[in-house]
N, C-alpha and C positions, 0 to 999 in steps of 0.2 A: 380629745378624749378617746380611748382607746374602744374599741366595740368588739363582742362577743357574740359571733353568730350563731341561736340557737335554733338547730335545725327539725327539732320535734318538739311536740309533749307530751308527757302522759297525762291522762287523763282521769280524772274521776270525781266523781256527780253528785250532786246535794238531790236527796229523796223529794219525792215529789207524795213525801207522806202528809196530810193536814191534819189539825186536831181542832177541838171545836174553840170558841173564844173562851179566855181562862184557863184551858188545859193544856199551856204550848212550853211548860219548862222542860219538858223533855229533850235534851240536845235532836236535832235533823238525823237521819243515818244515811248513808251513803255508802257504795260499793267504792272502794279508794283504790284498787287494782294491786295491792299488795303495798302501798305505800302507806308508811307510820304516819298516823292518826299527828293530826296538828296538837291538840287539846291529850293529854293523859284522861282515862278511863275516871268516870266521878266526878268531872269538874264541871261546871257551871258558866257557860259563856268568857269567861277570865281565863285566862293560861294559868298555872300555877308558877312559883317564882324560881328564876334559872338562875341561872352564871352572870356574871360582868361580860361574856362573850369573848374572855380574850384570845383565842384563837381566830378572830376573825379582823379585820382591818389594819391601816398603817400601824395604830396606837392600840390597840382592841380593842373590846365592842360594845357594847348597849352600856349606861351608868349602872351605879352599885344601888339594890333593887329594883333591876327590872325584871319583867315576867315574859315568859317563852320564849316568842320570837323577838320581842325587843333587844334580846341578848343577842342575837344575832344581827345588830346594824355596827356593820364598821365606822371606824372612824377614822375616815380618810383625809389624806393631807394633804393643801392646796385647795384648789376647786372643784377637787375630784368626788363624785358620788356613786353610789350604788345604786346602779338604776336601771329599771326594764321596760322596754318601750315597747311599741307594737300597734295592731288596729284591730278593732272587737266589730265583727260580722253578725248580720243579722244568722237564723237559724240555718242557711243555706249555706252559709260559710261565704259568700262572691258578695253580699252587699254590706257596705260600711255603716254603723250607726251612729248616729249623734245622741250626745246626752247620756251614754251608758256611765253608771259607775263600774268603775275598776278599783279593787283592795285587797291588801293582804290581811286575812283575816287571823287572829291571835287567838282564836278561840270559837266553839263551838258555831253552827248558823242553826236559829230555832226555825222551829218549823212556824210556816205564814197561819194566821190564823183562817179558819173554814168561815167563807162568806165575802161580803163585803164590809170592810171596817175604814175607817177615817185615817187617809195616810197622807199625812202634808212631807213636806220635805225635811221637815223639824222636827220629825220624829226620829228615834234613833237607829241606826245601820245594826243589826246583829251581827257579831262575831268580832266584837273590836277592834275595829282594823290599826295595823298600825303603820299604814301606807293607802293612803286614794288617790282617787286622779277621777277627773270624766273627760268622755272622748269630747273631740272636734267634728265641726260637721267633715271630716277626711275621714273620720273613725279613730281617729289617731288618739294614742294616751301615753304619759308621761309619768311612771311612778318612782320618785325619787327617796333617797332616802329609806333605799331597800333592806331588810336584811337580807345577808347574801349567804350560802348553801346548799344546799342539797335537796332537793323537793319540799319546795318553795310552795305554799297552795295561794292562787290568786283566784280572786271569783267576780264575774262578770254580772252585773245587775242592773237590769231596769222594772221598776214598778216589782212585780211580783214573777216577772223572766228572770232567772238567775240560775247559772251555771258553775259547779267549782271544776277547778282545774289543776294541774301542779306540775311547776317547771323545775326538770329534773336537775338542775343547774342555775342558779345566779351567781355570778362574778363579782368578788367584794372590788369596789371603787373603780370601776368600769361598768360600762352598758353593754348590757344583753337584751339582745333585741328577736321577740316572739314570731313565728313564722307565720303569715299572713294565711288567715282563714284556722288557725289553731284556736285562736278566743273567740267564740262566738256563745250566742244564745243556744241554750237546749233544742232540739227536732223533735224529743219525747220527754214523758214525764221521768222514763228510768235514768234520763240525761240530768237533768235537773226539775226548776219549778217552774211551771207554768200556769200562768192565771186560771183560773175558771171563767170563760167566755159563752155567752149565749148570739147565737145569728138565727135571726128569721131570716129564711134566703128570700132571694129577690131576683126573677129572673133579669133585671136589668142591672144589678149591683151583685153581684156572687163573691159576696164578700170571702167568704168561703176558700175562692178558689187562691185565692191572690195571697192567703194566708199560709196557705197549702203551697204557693208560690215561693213563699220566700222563705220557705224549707220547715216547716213543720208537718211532720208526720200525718199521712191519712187517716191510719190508726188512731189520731187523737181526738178524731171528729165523730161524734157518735151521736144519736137521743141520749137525751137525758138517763134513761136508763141503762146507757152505757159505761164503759168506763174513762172513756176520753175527757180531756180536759175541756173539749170545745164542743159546745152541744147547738145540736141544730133545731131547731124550729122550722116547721113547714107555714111557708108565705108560697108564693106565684113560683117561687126559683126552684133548686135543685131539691133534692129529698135523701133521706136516709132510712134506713127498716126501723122503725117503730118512732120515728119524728111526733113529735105531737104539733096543733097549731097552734101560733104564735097567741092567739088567743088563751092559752094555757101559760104563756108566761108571762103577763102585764096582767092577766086579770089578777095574778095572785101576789102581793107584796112579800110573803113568804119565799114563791120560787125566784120572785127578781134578785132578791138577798141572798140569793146562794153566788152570785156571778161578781166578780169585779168589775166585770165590762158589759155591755150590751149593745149588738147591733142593731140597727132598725132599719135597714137601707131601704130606698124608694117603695112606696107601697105600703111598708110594715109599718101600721101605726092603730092606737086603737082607738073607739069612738066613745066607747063609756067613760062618763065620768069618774067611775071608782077606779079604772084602769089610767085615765091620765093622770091621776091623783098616787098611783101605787108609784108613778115613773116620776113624779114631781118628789115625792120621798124616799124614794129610792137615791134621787142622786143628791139627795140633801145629806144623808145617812152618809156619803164616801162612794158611791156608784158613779160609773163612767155610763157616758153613753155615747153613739156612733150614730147618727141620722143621714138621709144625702136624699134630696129630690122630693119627691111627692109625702114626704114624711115630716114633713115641715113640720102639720095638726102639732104634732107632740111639741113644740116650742110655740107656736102663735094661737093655739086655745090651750097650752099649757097652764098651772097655776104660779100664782103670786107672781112676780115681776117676770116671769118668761117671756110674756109677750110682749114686753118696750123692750125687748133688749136687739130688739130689729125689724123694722118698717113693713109688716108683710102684704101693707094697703096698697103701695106707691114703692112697688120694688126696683121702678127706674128700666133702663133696656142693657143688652149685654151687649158687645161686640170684639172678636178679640185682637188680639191676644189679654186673655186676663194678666192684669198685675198683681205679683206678689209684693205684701203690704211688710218693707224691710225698715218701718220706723221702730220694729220691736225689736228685742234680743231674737227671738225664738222666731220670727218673720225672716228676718237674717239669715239666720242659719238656715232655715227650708230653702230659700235662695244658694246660699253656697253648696249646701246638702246635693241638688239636684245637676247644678251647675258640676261639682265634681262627679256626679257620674254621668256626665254627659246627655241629662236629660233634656237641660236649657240650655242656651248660651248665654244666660241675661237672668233678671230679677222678676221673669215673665214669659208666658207658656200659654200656647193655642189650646184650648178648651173644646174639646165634639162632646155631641149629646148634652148638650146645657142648658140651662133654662133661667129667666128672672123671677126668682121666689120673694127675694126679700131686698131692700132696699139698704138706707142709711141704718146702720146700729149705733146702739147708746153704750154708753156702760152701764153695768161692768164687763161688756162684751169685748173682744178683742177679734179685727178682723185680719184674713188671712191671707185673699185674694178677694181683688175686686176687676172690676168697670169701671172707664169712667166715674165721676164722682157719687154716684148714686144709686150703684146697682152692688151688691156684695154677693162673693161668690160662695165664699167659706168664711166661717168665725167660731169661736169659743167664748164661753165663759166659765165661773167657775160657779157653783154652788155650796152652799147657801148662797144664793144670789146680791140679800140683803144683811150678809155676816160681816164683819172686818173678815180682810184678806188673809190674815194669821190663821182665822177660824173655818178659811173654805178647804173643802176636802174631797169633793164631789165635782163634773167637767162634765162639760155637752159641748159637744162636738155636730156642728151642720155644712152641710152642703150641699149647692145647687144641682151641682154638677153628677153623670152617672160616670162610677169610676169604672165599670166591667164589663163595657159592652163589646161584645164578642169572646168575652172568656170562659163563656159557658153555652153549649147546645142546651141544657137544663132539663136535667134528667135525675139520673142519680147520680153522688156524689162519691169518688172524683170521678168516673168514670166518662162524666158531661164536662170536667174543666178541660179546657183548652192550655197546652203548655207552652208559650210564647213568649219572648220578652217583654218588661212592664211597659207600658206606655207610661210618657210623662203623669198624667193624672192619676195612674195606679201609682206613681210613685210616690204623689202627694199622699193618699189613702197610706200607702206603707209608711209615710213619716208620722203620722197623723195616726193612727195606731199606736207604735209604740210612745208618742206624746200622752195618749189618753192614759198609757197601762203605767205611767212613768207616776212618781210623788207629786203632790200637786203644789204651787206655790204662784205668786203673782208673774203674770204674763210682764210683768213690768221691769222686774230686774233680768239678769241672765242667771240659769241655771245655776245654783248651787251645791256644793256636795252636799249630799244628805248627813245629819249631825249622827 
């Protein structure tokens, strides 16, 4: 097959506007850098109806009633297709992602609704794509069946991360192949969308900093009463001008509901009852959450089945190297994930600063890394804990392990992060992340494209 090296893209970015739930028909807006609008003026998530395409393929192009870009898939002869390949980068543009979708979208992206709402993977993709693909743990993607053209828009998406972009060129019935570090996640909100994230810092977990690591803008990191997507909470770690404490965010089920994610790393955890009850509803509602280390309280006095869902009496002893647990799809891939960038050499990885919190898990927990047969290092589950699977839409995320030690003097933020390459366990943290921010769906099959 014949290959078509594209050497740039241009670029341009899906608004990082929200609107509140129920008020989201309004098409997304975006600065498109002078490039024509996918969708004509007035339309409604659908392209309006084009050509048969024939100007484009062996035979021409898309059938007799298609709409927009459908008109633009040739119809190539032999085995030949229209296709654009490439690898989608976290924000920093240099690390590879797993599990992103890739799509060419046929029509409008609506803006994400404000807060935290219920996203399984069965929910539907906005802007009808009429082309997907999800990467490999290489980052790699494969989108066949392209139409081909002239400023192409493809858009990068995990969970509520999502970038547009547009390649100024696809080649009907050959491969055009995207320039590595082009497709990536947004660094700001004027780039694309990015979650609403809350961190209580942690001097021993500076979550913070690792996130700001892997190329997201400082600017984005603000109190709450700022404008940043990712708002900081004062725990033991870094600080920011007007941070409130972490106390001001678990006590209220209001403010946990503005976040899609939530950190909690070592330390950050609350003792009231009303407050481990806002966190136990919060993540039933579609809420992520992020634990590691001394932050355990919030899963083993958590409510309703949180606490069998792992041993935190008789948590066993560590020693390492910890094994990553590759009986799962998603265990796998963290395995190969880390293995291609050279973090591991194997299915298992030396563990500093670690501790035994919690032992055997149950289901419906899913573990990640362990010890030996009865010490667990990292797991997940989903919530509602006791829903059908179809019906979870909510993820807690724990672990034993400190992922930041050393990447913060802990002061104020960034000016306290340390800029250094991840360590293997940062690296887990950075898989583990973008898993939590991702659609939610049973740990048990492999990844699916979103419907």
């Amino acid at each position: 097959m014949k290959r078509v090296a594209l050497s740039c893209l241009a670029f341009s970015t899906v608004s990082a506007l929200f609107v509140a739930c129920g008020a989201s028909e309004r098409p997304a807006t975006f600065d498109d850098g002078g490039v024509t609008p996918v969708v004509p003026s007035g339309t409604d998530d659908a392209a309006t109806p084009g050509t048969d395409g024939s100007l484009f393929g062996d035979t021409g192009g898309g059938p007799v009633g298609c709409v927009g870009l459908e008109c633009s898939k040739p119809k190539c002869g032999g085995q030949n297709t229209t296709k654009l390949t490439g690898k989608v980068f976290a924000p920093n543009g240099t690390d590879p992602l797993y599990n992103v979708l890739v799509f060419v979208p046929n029509g409008d992206l609506k803006p994400f609704d404000e807060g935290v709402t219920c996203e399984t993977c069965e929910k539907s993709v906005s802007g009808s794509p009429v082309a997907t693909a999800l990467t490999d743990t290489q980052g790699r993607f494969e989108l066949t069946d392209m139409p081909a053209g002239k400023d192409i828009p493809v858009v990068v998406q995990i969970g509520r991360f999502r970038r547009k972009v547009t390649v100024p060129a696809v080649t009907e019935c050959v491969e055009t192949k995207a320039k590595d570090g082009d497709l990536r996640l947004p660094k700001n909100a004027s780039e694309g969308d990015i979650p609403r994230i809350a961190i209580v810092t942690s001097t021993y977990d500076p979550t913070e900093c690792i996130l700001n690591q892997i190329g997201i803008d400082a600017a984005e990191f603000t109190a709450p009463s700022g404008s940043g997507r990712i708002h900081l909470y004062r725990g033991n770690g870094n600080n920011v001008v007007g941070a409130p404490s972490g106390a001001d965010l678990w006590s209220s089920a209001a403010t946990l509901k503005k976040y899609q994610l939530v950190a909690l790393p070592c330390t950050s955890f609350p003792s009231e009852a009303s407050s481990v009850q806002n966190l136990f509803e919060y993540a039933n509602v579609g809420g992520r959450i992020f634990a590691t280390d001394l932050s355990y309280p919030i899963i083993s006095s958590g409510r309703g089945t949180w606490p069998q869902t792992g041993n935190y009496t008789n948590p066993g002893s560590f020693s390492n190297p910890a094994q990553i647990d590759t009986t799962f799809p998603k265990g796998k891939a963290l395995a190969e994930w880390l293995q291609a960038l050279g973090a591991t050499s194997g299915p298992q990885l030396s563990l500093t600063d670690t501790y035994s919190r919690v032992g055997v898990i149950a289901p419906p927990a899913q573990r990640w890394l362990y010890s030996g047969g009865t010490n667990t290092q990292a797991y997940t589950f989903n919530t509602p804990t006791t829903a059908d699977e179809k019906d979870q839409c909510g993820r807690v995320y724990y672990s034993s392990f400190h992922i930041g030690t050393g990447r913060s003097l802990t002061g104020t933020f960034p000016g306290a992060c340390q800029a250094k390459p991840l360590t293997p366990q940062e690296r887990v943290l950075e898989f583990m992340l973008f898993d939590l921010a991702s659609c939610v769906q049973s740990d048990k099959i492999p990844p699916a494209i979103p419907k």
